[in-house]
ROLO-851109 format. One record per residue (C-alpha): residue in three letters; x, y, z. Coordinates in Angstrom, 2 decimals, padded with zeros to 5 digits. Layout:
! ROLO-851109
<r "ALA" <X Y Z>>
...
***
This chain:
! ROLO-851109
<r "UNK" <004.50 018.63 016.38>>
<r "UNK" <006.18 015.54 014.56>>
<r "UNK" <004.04 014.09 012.20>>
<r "UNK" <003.49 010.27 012.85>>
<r "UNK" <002.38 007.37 010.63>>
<r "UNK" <001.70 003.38 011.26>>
<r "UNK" <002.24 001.10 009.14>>
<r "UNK" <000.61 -002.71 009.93>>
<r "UNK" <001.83 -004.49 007.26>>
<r "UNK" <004.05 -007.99 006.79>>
<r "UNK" <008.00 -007.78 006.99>>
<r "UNK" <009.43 -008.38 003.53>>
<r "UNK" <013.51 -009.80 005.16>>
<r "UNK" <014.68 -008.41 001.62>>
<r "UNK" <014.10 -004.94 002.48>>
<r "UNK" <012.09 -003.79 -000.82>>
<r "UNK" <008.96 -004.12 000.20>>
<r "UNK" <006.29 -004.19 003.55>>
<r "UNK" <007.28 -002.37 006.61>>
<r "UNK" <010.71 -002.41 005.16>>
<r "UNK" <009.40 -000.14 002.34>>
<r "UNK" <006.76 001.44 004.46>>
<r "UNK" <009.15 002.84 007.10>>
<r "UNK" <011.99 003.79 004.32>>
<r "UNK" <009.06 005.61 002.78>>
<r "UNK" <008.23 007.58 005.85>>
<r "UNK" <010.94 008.77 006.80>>
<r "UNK" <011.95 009.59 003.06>>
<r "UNK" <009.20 011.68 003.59>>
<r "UNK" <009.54 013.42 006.76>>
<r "UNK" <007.57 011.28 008.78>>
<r "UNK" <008.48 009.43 011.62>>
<r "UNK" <007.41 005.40 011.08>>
<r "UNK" <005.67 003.28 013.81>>
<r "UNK" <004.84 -000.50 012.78>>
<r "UNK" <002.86 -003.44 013.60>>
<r "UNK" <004.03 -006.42 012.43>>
<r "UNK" <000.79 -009.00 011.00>>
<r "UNK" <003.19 -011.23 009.33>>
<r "UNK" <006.47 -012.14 008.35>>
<r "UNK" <008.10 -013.29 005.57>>
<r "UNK" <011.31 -014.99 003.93>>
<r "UNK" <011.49 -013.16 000.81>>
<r "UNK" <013.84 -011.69 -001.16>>
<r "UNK" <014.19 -010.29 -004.93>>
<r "UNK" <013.59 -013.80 -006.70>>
<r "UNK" <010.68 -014.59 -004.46>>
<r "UNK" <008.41 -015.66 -001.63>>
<r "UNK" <010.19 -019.14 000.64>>
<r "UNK" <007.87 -018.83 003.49>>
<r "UNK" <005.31 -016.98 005.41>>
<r "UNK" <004.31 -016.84 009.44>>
<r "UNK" <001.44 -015.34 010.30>>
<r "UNK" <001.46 -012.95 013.35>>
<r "UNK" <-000.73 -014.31 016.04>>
<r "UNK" <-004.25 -012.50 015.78>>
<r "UNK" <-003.86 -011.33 019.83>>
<r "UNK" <-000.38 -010.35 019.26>>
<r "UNK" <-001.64 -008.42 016.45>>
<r "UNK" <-003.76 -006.22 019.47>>
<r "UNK" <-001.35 -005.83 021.69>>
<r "UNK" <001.07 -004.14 018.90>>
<r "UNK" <-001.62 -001.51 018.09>>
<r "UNK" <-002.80 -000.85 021.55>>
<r "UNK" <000.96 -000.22 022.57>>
<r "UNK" <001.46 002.21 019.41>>
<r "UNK" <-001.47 004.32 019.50>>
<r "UNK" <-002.10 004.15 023.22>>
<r "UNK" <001.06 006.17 023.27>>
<r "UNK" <001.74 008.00 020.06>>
<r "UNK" <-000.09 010.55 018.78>>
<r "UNK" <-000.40 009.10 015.23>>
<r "UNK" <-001.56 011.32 012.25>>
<r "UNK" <-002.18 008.61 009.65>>
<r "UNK" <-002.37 004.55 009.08>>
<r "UNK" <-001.35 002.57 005.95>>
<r "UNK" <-002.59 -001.39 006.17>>
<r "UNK" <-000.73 -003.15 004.00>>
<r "UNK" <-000.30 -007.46 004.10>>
<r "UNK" <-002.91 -008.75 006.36>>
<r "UNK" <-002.91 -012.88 005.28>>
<r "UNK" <-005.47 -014.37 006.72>>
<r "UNK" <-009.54 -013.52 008.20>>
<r "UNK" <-008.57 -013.88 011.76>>
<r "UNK" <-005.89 -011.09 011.28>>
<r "UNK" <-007.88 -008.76 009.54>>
<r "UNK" <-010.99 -009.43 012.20>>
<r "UNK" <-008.25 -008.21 014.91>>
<r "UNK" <-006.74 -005.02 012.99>>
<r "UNK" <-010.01 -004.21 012.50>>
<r "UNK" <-011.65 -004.53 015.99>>
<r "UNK" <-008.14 -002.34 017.36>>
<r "UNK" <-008.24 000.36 014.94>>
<r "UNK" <-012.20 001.31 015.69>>
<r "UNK" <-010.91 001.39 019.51>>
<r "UNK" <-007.96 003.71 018.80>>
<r "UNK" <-007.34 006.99 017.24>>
<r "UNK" <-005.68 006.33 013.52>>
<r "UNK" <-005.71 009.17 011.68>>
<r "UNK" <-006.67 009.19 008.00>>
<r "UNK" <-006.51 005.39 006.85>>
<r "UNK" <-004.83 004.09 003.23>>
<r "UNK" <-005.88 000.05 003.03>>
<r "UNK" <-003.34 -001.06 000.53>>
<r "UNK" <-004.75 -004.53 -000.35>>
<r "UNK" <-001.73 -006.80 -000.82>>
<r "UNK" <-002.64 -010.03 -002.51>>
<r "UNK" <000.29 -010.56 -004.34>>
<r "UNK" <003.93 -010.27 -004.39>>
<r "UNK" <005.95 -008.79 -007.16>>
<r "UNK" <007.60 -012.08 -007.95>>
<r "UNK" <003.65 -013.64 -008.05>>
<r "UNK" <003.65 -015.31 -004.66>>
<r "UNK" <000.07 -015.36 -003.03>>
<r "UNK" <000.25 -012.86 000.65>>
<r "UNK" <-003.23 -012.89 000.97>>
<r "UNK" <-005.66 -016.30 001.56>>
<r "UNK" <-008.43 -016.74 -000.94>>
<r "UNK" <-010.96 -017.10 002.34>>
<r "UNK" <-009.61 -013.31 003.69>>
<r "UNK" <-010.07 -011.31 000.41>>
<r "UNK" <-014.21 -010.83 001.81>>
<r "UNK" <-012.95 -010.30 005.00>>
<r "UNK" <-010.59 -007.44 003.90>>
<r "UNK" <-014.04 -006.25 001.91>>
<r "UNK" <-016.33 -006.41 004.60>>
<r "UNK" <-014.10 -005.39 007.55>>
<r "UNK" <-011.49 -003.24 006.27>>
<r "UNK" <-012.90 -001.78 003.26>>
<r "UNK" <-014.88 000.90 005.80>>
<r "UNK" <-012.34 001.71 007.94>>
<r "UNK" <-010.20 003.17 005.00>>
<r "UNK" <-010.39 007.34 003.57>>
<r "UNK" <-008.27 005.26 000.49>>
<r "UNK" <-008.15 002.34 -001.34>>
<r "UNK" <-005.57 001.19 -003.44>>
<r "UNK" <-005.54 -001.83 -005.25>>
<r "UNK" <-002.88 -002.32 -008.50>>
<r "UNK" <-005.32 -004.02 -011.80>>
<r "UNK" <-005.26 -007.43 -010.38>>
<r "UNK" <-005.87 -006.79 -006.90>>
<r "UNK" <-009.42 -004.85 -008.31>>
<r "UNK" <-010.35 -007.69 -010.43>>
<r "UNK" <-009.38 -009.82 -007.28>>
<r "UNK" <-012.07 -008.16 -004.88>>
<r "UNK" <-014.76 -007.27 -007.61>>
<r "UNK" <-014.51 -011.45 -008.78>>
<r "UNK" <-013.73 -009.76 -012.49>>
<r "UNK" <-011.71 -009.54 -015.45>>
<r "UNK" <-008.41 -007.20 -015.08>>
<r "UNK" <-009.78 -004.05 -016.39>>
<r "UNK" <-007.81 -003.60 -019.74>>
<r "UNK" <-008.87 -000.04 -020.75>>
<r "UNK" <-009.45 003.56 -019.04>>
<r "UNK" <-013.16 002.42 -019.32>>
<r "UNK" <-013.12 -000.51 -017.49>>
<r "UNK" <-010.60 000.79 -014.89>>
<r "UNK" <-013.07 003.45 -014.12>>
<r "UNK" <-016.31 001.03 -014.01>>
<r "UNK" <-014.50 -001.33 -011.60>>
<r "UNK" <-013.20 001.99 -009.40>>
<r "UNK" <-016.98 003.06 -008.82>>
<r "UNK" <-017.54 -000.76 -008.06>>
<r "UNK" <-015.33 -000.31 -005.21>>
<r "UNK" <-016.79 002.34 -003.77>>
<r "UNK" <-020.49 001.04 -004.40>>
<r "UNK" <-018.65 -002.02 -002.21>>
<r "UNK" <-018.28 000.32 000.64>>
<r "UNK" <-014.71 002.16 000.15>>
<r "UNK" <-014.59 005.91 000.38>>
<r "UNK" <-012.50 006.99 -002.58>>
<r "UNK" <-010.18 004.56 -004.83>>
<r "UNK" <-006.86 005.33 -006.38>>
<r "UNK" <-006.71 002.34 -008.81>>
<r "UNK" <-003.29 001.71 -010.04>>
<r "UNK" <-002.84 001.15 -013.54>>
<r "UNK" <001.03 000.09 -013.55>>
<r "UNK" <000.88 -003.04 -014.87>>
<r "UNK" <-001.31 -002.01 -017.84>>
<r "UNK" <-000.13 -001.86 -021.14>>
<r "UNK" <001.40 001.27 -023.47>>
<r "UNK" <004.14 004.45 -023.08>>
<r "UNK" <001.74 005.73 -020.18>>
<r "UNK" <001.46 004.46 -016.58>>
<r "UNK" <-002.31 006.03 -015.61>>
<r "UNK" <-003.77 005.60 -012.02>>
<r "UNK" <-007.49 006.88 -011.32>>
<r "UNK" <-008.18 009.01 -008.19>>
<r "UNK" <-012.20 008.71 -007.66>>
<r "UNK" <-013.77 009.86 -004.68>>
<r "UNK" <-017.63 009.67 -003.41>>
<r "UNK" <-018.44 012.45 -005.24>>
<r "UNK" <-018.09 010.96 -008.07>>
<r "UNK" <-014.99 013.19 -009.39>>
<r "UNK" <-012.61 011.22 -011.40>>
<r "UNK" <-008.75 012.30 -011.41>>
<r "UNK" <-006.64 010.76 -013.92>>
<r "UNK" <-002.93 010.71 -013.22>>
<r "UNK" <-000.45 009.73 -015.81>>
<r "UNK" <003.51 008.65 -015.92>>
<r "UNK" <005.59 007.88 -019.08>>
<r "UNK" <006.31 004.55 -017.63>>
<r "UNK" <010.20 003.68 -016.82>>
<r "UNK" <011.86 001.25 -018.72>>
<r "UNK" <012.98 -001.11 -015.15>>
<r "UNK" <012.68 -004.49 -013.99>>
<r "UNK" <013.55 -002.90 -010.59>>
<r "UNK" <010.12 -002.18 -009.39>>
<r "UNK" <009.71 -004.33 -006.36>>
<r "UNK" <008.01 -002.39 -003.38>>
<r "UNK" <006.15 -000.05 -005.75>>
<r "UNK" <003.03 -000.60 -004.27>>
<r "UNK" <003.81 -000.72 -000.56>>
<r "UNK" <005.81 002.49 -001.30>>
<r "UNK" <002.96 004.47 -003.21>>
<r "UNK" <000.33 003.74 -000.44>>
<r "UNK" <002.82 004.80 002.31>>
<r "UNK" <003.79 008.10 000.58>>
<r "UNK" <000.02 008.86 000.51>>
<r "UNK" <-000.53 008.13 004.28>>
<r "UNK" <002.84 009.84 005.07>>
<r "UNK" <001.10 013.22 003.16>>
<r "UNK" <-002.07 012.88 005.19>>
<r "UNK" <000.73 012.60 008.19>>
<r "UNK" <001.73 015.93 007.52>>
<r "UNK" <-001.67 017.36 006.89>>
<r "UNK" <-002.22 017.46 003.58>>
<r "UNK" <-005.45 016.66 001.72>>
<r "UNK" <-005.95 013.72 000.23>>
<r "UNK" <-005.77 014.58 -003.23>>
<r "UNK" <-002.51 016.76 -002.50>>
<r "UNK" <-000.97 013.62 -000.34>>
<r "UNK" <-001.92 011.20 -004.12>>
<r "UNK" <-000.56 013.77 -006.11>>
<r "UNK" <002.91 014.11 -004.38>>
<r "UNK" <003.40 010.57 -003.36>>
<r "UNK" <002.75 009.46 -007.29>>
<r "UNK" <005.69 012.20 -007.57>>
<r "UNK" <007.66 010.56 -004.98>>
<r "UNK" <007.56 006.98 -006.37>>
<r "UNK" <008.14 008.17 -010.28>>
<r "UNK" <011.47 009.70 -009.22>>
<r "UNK" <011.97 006.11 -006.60>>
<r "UNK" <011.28 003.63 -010.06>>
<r "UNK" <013.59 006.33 -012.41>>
<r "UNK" <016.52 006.02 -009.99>>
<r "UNK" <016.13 002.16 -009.43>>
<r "UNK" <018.80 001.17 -011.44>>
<r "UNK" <021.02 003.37 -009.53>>
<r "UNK" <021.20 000.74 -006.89>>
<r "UNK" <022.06 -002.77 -007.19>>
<r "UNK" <019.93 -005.10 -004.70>>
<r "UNK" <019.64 -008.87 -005.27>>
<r "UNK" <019.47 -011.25 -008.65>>
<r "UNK" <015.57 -010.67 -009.33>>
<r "UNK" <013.01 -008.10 -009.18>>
<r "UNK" <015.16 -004.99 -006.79>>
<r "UNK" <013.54 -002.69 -005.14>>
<r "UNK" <012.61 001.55 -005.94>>
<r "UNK" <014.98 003.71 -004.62>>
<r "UNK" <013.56 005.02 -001.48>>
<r "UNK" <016.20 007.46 -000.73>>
<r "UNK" <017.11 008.87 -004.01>>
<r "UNK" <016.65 012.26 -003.00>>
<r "UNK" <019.09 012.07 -000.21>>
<r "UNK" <021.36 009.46 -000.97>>
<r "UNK" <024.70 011.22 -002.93>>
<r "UNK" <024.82 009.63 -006.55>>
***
């Protein structure tokens, strides 16, 4: 059986990042990519020109056409910009059949354009939030939703990861890339209670745009194939270290390019 993911999610028109990344991702993977468009936006590696929000009833039809015909293994949720969008991904994804769920909470892009309305970040906790196996917000993103300080040690990135769940998630991979020091360290906590640190010597790039989108797609394309959670965290965090190390082996745009999705493949 082919292993299917969805990806509903804003199009990034530079390619690095959104479904762009998402689908690249995928099938980097071995997964074959469905999408759902919520938003679209000019964008490229400088920055964020514009954005058009997907109509929310447009935003139905999409996912009732996708998984009232595919048999789809796993969902990654990815730019959702405004309440009324969220409210409508939400009421279509109870109705359907999605698989495991990884809510990647966009907020902001890499350049530091806002994607996500300051009026939708309680919608995206109250709504989304309980419809997700995963969470995976970057430092600021946490801070964001908890209405906090970025967390600024292995301490406070833990306190704010049980936060989350206490808010209603179901486990929490919190993302510590744009933390400070040698190390890149991202904590894996689950309703248990067990804590999983995972560390990266971080790469010396300014070519990191998509990292995010990439990461959370790699985990749903793992629970795609059937893996367990922690197995489809482990692997994708894999994936995306060897996507940000060969970076620099591609040369996209004048600011901020994108990870190399198909490094493996791709002859150097």
């Amino acid at each position: 059986m082919t292993a299917i993911a969805v990806t509903i999610a804003g199009s990034d028109s530079g390619g690095g990042a959104g479904i762009q990344a998402d689908l690249k991702t995928f099938s980097a993977n071995g997964v074959y990519g469905a999408s759902v468009l919520a938003a679209l936006t000019a964008q490229n590696t400088r920055g964020v020109t514009a954005i058009h929000d997907v109509p929310p009833d447009f935003v139905r039809a999409q996912i009732d056409a996708v998984y009232s015909d595919l048999k789809v293994n796993a969902t990654k949720i990815g730019m959702l910009a405004s309440s009324p969008i969220i409210g409508a991904v939400a009421e279509r994804l109870k109705a359907n059949s999605t698989g495991p769920v990884v809510l990647d909470p966009v907020m902001v892009a890499a350049s530091g354009d806002p994607l996500l309305a300051e009026s939708a970040v309680e919608s995206l906790i109250g709504v989304l939030l309980p419809l997700a196996d995963v969470v995976t917000p970057n430092l600021h993103e946490a801070a964001r939703m908890l209405k906090s300080e970025v967390a600024t040690s292995e301490s406070e990135m833990q306190s704010q990861a049980e936060q989350l769940l206490r808010l209603g998630a179901r486990s929490v991979l919190l993302k510590g890339g744009h933390g400070e020091g040698a190390d890149s360290s991202d904590l894996f906590l689950d309703a248990t209670g067990g804590a999983t640190w995972l560390r990266d010597r971080r790469i010396a790039t300014e070519n990191t745009h998509g990292t995010g989108c990439t990461l959370s797609s790699a985990i749903a394309a793992g629970l795609a194939r059937g893996e367990d959670l922690a197995l489809a965290i482990s692997q994708a965090k894999q994936y995306v270290h060897g996507a940000i190390a060969a970076a620099d082996e591609i040369e996209i745009g004048s600011g901020h390019g994108p990870v190399h999705h198909f490094y493996k493949v791709w002859s150097r």
